[in-house]
Chimera marker file (.cmm) of the C-alpha trace (Angstrom):
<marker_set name="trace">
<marker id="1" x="0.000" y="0.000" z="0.000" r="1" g="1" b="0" radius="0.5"/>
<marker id="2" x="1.563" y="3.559" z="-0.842" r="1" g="1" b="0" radius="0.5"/>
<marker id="3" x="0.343" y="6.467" z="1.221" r="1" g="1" b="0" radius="0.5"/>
<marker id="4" x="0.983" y="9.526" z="0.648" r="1" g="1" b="0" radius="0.5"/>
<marker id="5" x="0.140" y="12.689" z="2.769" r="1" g="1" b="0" radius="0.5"/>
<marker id="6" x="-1.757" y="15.510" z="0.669" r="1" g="1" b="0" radius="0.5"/>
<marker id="7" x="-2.232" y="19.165" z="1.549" r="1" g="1" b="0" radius="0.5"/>
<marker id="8" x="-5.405" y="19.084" z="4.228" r="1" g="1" b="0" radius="0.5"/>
<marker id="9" x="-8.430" y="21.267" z="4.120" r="1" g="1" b="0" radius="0.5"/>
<marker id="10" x="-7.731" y="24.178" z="5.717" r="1" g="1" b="0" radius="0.5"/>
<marker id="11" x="-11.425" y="24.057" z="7.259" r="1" g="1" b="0" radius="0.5"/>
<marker id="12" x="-10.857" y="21.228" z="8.997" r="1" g="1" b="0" radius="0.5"/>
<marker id="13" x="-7.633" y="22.504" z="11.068" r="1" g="1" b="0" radius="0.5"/>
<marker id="14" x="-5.876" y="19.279" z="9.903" r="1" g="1" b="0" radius="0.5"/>
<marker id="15" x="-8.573" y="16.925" z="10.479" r="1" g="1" b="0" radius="0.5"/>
<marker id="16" x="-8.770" y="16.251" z="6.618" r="1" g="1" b="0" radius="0.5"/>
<marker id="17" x="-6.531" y="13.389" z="5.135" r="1" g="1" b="0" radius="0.5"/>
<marker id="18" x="-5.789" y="12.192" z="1.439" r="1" g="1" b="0" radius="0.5"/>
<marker id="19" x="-3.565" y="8.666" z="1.516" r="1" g="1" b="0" radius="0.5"/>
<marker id="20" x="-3.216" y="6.178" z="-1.339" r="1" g="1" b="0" radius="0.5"/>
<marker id="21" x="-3.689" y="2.443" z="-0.810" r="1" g="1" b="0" radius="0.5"/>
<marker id="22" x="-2.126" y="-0.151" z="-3.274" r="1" g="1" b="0" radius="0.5"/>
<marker id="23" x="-3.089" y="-3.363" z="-3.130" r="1" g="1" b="0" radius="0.5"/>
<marker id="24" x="-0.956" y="-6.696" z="-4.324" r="1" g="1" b="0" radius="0.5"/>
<marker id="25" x="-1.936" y="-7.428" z="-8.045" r="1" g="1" b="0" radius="0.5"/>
<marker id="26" x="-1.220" y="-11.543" z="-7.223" r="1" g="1" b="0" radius="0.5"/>
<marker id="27" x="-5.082" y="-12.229" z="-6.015" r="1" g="1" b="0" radius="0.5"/>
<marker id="28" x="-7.767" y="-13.499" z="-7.810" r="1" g="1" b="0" radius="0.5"/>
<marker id="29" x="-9.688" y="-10.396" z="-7.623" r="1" g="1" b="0" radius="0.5"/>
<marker id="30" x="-7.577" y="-8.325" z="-10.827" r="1" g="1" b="0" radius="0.5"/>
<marker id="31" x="-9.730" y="-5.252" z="-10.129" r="1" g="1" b="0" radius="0.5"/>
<marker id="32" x="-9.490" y="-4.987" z="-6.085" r="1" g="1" b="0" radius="0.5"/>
<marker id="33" x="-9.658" y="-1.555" z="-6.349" r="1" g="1" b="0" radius="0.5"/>
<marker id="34" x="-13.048" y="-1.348" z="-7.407" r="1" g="1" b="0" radius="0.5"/>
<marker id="35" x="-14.209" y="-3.727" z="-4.913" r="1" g="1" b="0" radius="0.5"/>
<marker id="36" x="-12.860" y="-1.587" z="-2.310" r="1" g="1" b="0" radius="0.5"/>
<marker id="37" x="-14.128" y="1.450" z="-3.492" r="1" g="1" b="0" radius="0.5"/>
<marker id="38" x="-17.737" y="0.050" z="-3.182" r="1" g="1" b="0" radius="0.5"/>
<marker id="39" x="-16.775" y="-1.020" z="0.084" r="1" g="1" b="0" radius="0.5"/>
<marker id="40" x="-15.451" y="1.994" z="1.496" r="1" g="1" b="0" radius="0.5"/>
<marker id="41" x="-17.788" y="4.668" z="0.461" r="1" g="1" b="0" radius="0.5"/>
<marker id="42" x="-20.337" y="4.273" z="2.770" r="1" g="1" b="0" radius="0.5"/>
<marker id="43" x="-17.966" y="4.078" z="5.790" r="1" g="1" b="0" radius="0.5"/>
<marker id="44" x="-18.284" y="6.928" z="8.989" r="1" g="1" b="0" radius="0.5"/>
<marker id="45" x="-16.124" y="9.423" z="8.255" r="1" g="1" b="0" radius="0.5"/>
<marker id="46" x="-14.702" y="8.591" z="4.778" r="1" g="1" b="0" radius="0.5"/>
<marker id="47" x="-15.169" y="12.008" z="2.403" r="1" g="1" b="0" radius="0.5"/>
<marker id="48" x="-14.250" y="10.310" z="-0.730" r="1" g="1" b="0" radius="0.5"/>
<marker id="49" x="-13.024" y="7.382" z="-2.133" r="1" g="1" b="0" radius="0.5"/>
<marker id="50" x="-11.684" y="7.069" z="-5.972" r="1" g="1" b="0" radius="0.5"/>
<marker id="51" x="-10.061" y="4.546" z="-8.577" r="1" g="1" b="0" radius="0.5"/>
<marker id="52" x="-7.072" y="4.983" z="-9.820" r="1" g="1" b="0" radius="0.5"/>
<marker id="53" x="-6.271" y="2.175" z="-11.140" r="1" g="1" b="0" radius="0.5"/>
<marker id="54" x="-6.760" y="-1.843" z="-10.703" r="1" g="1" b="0" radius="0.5"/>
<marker id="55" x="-4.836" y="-1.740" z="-8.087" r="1" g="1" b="0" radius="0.5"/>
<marker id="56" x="-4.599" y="1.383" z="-6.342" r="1" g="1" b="0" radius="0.5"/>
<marker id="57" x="-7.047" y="3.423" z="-4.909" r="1" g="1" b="0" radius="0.5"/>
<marker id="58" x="-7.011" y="6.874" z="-3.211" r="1" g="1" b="0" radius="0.5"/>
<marker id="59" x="-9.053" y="7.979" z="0.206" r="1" g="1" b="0" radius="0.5"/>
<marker id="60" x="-9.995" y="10.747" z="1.517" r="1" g="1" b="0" radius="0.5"/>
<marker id="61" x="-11.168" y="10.874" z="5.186" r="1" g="1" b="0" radius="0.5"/>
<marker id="62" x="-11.278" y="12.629" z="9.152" r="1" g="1" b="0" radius="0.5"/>
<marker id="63" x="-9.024" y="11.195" z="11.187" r="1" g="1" b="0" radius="0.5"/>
<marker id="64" x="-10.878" y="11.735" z="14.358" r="1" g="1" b="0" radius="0.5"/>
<marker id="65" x="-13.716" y="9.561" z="12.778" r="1" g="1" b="0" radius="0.5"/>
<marker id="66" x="-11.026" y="6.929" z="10.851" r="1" g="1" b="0" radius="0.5"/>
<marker id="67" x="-7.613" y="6.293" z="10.561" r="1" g="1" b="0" radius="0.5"/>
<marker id="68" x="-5.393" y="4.348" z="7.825" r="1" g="1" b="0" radius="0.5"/>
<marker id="69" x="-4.680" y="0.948" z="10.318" r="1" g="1" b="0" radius="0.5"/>
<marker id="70" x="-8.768" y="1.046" z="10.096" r="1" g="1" b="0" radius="0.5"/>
<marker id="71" x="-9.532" y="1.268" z="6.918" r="1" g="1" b="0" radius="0.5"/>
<marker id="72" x="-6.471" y="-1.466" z="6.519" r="1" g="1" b="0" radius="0.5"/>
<marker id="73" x="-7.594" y="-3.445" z="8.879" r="1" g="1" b="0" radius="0.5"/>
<marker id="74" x="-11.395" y="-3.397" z="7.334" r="1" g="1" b="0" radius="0.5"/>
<marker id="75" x="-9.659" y="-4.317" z="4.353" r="1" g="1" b="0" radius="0.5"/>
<marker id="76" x="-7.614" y="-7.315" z="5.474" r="1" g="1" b="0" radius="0.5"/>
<marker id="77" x="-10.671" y="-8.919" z="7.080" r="1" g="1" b="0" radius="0.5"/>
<marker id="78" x="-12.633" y="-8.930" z="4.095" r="1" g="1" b="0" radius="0.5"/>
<marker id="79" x="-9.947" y="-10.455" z="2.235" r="1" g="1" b="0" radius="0.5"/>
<marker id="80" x="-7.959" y="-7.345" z="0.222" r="1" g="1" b="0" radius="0.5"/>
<marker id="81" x="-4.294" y="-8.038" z="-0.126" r="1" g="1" b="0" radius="0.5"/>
<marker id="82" x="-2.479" y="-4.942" z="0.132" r="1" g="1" b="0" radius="0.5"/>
<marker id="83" x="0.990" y="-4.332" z="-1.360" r="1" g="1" b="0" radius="0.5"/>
<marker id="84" x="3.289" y="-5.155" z="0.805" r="1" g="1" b="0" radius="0.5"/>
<marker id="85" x="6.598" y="-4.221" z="-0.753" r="1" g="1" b="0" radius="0.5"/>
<marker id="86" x="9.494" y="-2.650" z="1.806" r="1" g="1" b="0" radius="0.5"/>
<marker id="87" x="8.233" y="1.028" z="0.841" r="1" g="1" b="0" radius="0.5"/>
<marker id="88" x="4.838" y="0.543" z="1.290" r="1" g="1" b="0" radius="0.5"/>
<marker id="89" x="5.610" y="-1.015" z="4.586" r="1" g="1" b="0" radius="0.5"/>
<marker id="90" x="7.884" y="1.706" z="5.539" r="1" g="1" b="0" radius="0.5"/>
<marker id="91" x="4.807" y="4.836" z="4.512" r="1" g="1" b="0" radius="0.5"/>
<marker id="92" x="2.201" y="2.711" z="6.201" r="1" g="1" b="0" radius="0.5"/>
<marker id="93" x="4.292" y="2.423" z="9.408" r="1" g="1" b="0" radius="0.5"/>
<marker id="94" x="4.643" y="6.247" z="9.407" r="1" g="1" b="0" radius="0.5"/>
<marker id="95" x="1.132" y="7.370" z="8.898" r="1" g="1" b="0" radius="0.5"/>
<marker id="96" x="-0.143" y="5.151" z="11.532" r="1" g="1" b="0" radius="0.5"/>
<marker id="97" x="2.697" y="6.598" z="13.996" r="1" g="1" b="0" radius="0.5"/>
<marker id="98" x="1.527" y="9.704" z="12.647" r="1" g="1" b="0" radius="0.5"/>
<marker id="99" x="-1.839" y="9.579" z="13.045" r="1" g="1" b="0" radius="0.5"/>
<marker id="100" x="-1.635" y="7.638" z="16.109" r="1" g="1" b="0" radius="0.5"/>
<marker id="101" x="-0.441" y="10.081" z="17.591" r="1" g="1" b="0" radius="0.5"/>
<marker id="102" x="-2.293" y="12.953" z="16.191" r="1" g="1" b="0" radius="0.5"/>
<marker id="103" x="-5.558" y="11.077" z="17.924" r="1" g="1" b="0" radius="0.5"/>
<marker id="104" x="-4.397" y="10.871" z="20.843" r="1" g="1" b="0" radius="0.5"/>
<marker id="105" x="-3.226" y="14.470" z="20.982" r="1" g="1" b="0" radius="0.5"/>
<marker id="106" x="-6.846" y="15.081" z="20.269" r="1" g="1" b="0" radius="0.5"/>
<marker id="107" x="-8.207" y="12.780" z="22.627" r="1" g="1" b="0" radius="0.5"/>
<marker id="108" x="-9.374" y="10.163" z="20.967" r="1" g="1" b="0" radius="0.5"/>
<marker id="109" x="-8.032" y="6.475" z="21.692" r="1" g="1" b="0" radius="0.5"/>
<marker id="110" x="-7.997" y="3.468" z="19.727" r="1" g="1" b="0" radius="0.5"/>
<marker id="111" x="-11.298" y="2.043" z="18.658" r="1" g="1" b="0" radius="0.5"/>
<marker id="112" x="-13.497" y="5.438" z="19.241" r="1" g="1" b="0" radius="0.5"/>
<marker id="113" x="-14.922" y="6.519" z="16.527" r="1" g="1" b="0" radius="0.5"/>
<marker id="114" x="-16.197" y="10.396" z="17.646" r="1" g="1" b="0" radius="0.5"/>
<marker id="115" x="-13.631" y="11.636" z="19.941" r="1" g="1" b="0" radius="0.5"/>
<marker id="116" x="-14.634" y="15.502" z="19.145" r="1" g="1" b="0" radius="0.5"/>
<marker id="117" x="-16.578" y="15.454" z="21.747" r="1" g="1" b="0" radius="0.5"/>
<marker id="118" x="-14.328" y="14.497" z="24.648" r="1" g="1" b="0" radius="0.5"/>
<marker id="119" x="-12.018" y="17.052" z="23.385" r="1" g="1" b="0" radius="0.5"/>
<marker id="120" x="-14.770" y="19.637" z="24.100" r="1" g="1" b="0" radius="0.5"/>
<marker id="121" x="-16.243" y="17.969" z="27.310" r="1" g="1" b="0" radius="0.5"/>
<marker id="122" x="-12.384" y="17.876" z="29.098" r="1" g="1" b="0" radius="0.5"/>
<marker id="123" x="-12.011" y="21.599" z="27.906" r="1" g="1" b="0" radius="0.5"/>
<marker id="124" x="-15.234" y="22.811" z="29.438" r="1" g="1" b="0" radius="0.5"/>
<marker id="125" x="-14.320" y="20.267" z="32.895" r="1" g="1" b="0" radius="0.5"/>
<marker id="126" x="-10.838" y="22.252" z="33.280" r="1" g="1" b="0" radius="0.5"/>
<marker id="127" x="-11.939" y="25.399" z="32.133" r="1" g="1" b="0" radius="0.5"/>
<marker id="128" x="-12.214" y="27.831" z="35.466" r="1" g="1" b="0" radius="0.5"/>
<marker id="129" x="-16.291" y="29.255" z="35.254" r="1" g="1" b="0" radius="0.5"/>
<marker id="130" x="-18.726" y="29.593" z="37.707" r="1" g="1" b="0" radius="0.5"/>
<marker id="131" x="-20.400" y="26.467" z="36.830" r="1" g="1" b="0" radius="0.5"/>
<marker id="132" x="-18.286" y="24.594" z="39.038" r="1" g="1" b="0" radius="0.5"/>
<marker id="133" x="-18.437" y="24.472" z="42.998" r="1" g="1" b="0" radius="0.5"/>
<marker id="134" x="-16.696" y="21.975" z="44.878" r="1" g="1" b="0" radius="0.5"/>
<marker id="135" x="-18.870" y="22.044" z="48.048" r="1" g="1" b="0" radius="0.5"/>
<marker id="136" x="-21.457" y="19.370" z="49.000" r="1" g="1" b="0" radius="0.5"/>
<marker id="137" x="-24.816" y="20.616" z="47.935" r="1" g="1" b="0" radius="0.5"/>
<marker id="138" x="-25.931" y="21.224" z="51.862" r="1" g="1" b="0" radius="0.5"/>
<marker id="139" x="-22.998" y="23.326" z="52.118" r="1" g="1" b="0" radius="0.5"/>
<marker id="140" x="-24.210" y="25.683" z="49.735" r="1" g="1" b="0" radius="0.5"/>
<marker id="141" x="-26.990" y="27.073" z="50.725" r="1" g="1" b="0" radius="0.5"/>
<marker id="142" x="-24.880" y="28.258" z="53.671" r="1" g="1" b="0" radius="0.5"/>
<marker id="143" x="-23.305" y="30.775" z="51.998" r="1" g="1" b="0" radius="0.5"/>
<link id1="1" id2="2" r="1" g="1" b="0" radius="0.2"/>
<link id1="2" id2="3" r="1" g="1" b="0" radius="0.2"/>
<link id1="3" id2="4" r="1" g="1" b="0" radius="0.2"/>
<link id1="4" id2="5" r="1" g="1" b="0" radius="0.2"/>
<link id1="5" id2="6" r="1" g="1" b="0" radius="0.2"/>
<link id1="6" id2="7" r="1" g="1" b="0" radius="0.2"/>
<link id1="7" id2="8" r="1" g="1" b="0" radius="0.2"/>
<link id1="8" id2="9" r="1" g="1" b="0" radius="0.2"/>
<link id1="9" id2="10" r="1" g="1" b="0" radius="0.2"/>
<link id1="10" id2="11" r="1" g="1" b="0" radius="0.2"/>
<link id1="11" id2="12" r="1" g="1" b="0" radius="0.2"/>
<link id1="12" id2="13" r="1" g="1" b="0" radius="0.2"/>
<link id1="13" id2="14" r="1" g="1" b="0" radius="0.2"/>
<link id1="14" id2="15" r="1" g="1" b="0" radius="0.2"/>
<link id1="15" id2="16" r="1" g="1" b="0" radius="0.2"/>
<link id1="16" id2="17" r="1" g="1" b="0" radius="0.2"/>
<link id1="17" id2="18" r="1" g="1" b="0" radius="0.2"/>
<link id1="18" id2="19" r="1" g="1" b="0" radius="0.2"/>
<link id1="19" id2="20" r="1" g="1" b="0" radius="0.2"/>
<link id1="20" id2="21" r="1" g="1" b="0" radius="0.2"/>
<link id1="21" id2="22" r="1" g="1" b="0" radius="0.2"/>
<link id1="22" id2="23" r="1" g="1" b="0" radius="0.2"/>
<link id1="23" id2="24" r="1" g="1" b="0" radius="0.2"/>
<link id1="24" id2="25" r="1" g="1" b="0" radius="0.2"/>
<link id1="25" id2="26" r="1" g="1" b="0" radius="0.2"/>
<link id1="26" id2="27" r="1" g="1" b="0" radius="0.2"/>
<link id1="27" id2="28" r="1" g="1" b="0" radius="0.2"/>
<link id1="28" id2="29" r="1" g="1" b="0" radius="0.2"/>
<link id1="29" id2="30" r="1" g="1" b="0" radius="0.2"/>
<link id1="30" id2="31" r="1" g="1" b="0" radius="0.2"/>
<link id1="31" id2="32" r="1" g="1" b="0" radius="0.2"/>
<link id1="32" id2="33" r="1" g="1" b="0" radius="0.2"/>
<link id1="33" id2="34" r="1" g="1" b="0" radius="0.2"/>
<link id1="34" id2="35" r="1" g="1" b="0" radius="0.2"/>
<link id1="35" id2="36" r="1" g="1" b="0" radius="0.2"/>
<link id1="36" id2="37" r="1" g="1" b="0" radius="0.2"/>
<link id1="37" id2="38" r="1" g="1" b="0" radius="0.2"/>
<link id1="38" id2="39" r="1" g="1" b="0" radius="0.2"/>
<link id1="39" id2="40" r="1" g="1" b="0" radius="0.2"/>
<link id1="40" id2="41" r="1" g="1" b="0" radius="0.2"/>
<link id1="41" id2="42" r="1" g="1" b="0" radius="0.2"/>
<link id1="42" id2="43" r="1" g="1" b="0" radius="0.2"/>
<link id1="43" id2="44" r="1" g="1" b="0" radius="0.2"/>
<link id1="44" id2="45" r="1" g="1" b="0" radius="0.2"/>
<link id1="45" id2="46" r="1" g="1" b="0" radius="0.2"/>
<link id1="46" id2="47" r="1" g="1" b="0" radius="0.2"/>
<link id1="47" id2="48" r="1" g="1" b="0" radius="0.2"/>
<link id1="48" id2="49" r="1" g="1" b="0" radius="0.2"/>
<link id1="49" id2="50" r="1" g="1" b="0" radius="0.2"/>
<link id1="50" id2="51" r="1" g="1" b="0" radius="0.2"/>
<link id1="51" id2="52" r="1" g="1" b="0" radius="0.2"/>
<link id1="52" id2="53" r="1" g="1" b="0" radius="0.2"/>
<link id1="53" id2="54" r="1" g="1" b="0" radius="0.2"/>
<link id1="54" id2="55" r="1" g="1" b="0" radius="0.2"/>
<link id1="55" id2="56" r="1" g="1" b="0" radius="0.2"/>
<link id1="56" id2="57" r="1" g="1" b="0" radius="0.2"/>
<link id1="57" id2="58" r="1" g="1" b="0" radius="0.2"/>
<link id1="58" id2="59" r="1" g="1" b="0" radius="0.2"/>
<link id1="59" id2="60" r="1" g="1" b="0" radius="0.2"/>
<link id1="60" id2="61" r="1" g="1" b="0" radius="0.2"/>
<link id1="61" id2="62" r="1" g="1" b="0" radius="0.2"/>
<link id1="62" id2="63" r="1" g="1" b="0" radius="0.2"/>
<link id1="63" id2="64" r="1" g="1" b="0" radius="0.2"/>
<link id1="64" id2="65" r="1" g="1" b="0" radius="0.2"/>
<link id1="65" id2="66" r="1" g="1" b="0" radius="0.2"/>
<link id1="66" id2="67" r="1" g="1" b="0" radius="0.2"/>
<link id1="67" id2="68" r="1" g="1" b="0" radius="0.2"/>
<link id1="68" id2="69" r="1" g="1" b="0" radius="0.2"/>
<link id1="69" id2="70" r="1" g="1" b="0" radius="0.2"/>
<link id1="70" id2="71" r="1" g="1" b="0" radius="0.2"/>
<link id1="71" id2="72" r="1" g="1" b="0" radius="0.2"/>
<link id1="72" id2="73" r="1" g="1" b="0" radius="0.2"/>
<link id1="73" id2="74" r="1" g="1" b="0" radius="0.2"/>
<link id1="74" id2="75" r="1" g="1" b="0" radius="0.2"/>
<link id1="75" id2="76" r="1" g="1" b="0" radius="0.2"/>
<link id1="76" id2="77" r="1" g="1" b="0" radius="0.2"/>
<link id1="77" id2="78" r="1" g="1" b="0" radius="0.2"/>
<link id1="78" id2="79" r="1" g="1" b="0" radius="0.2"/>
<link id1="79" id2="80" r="1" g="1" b="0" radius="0.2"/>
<link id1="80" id2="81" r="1" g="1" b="0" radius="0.2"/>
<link id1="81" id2="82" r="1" g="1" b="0" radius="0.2"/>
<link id1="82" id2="83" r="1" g="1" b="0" radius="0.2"/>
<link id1="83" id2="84" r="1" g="1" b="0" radius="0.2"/>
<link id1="84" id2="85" r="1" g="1" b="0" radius="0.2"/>
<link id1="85" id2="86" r="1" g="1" b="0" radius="0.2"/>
<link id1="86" id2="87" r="1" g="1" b="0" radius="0.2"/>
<link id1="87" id2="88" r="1" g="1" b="0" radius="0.2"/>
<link id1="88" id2="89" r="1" g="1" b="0" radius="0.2"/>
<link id1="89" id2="90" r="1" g="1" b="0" radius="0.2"/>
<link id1="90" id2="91" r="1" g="1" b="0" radius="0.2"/>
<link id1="91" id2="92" r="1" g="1" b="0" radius="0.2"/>
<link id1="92" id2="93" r="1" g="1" b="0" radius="0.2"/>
<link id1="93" id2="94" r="1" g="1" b="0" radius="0.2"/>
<link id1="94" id2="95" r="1" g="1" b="0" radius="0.2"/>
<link id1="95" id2="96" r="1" g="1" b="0" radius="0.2"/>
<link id1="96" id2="97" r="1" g="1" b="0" radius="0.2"/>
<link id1="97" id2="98" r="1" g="1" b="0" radius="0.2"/>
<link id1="98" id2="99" r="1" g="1" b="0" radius="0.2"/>
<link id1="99" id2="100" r="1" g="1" b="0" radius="0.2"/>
<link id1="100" id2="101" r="1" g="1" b="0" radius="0.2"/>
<link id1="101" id2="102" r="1" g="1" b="0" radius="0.2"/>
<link id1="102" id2="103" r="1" g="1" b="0" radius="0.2"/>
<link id1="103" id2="104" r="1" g="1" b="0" radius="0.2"/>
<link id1="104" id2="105" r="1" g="1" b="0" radius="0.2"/>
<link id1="105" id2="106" r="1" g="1" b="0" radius="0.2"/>
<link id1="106" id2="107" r="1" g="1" b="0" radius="0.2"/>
<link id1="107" id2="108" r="1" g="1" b="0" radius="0.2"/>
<link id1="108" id2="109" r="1" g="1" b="0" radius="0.2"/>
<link id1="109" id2="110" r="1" g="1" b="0" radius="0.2"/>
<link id1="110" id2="111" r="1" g="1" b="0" radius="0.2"/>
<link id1="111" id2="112" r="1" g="1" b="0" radius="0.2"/>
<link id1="112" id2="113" r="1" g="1" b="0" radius="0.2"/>
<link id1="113" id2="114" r="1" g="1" b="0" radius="0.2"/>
<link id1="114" id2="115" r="1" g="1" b="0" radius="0.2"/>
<link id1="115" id2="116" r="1" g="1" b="0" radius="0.2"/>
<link id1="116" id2="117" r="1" g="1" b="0" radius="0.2"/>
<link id1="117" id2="118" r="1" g="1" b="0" radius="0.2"/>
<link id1="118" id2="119" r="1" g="1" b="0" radius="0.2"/>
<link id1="119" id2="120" r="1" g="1" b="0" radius="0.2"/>
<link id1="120" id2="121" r="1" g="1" b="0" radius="0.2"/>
<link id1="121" id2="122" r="1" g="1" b="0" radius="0.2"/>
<link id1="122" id2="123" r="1" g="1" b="0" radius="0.2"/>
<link id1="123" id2="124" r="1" g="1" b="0" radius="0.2"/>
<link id1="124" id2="125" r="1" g="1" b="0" radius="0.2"/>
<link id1="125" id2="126" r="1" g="1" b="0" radius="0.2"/>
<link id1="126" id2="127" r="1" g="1" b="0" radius="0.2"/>
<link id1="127" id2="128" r="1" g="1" b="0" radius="0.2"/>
<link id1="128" id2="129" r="1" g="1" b="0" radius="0.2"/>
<link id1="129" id2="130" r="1" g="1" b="0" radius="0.2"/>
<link id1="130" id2="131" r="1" g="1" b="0" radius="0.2"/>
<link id1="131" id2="132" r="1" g="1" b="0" radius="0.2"/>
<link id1="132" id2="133" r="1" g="1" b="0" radius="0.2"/>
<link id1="133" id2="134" r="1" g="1" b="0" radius="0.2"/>
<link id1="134" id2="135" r="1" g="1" b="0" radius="0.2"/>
<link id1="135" id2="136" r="1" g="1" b="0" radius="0.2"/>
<link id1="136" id2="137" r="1" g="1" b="0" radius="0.2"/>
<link id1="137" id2="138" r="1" g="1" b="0" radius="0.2"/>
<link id1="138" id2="139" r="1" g="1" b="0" radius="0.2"/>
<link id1="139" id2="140" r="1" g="1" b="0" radius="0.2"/>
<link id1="140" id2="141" r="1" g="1" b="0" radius="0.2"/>
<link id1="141" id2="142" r="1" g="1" b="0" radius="0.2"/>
<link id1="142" id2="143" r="1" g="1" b="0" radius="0.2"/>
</marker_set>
């Protein structure tokens, strides 16, 4: 599989990312790509997903919905052989270090799908407003 790492939208602060997935072109399926494609589109989070050729196919997608080992792991289980040449090994290992780690900079761990909104929930619990008081509820009629 070859990834590559586009330009994101710049509305999505990031969020946005383009990768390319090659599959092996020793399977019985000669036209995995297009099989894949139909598979993917309807997936949570995926913003596009196009042919480029038999074997390669190109994905666009939020990372804090899905990430590449996801959509590779999908993949794998329903029987896609992806291209597992040294460089494709190498880009794969990168972006899911990459990403990886970009999720859990933003909150999310491994296997959540909507992590937005624990970003926002742990920003409003630390944020100092008057929302907040520490006091047993009996106590605070007291004062």
């Amino acid at each position: 599989m070859g990834t590559t790492n586009r330009k994101p939208s710049s509305t999505q602060d990031g969020l946005a990312k383009q990768r390319e997935i090659a599959f092996c072109t020793l399977h019985a399926d000669k036209d995995q790509a297009a099989t894949a494609v139909s598979l993917l589109e309807d997936l949570d989070g995926m913003d596009a997903v196009e042919r480029i050729s038999p074997a390669l196919i190109r994905v666009r997608y939020q990372i804090n919905h899905v990430c590449l080992a996801d959509i590779e792991d999908l993949l794998a289980d329903r029987g896609f052989h992806l291209d597992n040449a040294l460089i494709h090994r190498m880009r794969r290992a990168l972006v899911h270090y990459m990403e990886e780690t970009q999720r859990m900079n933003m909150g999310c761990g491994s296997g959540e799908s909507n992590c937005t909104t624990k970003v926002f929930i742990n920003r409003y619990r630390k944020r100092d407003h008057g929302c907040q008081d520490e006091r047993p509820r009996h106590w605070r009629r007291y004062l």
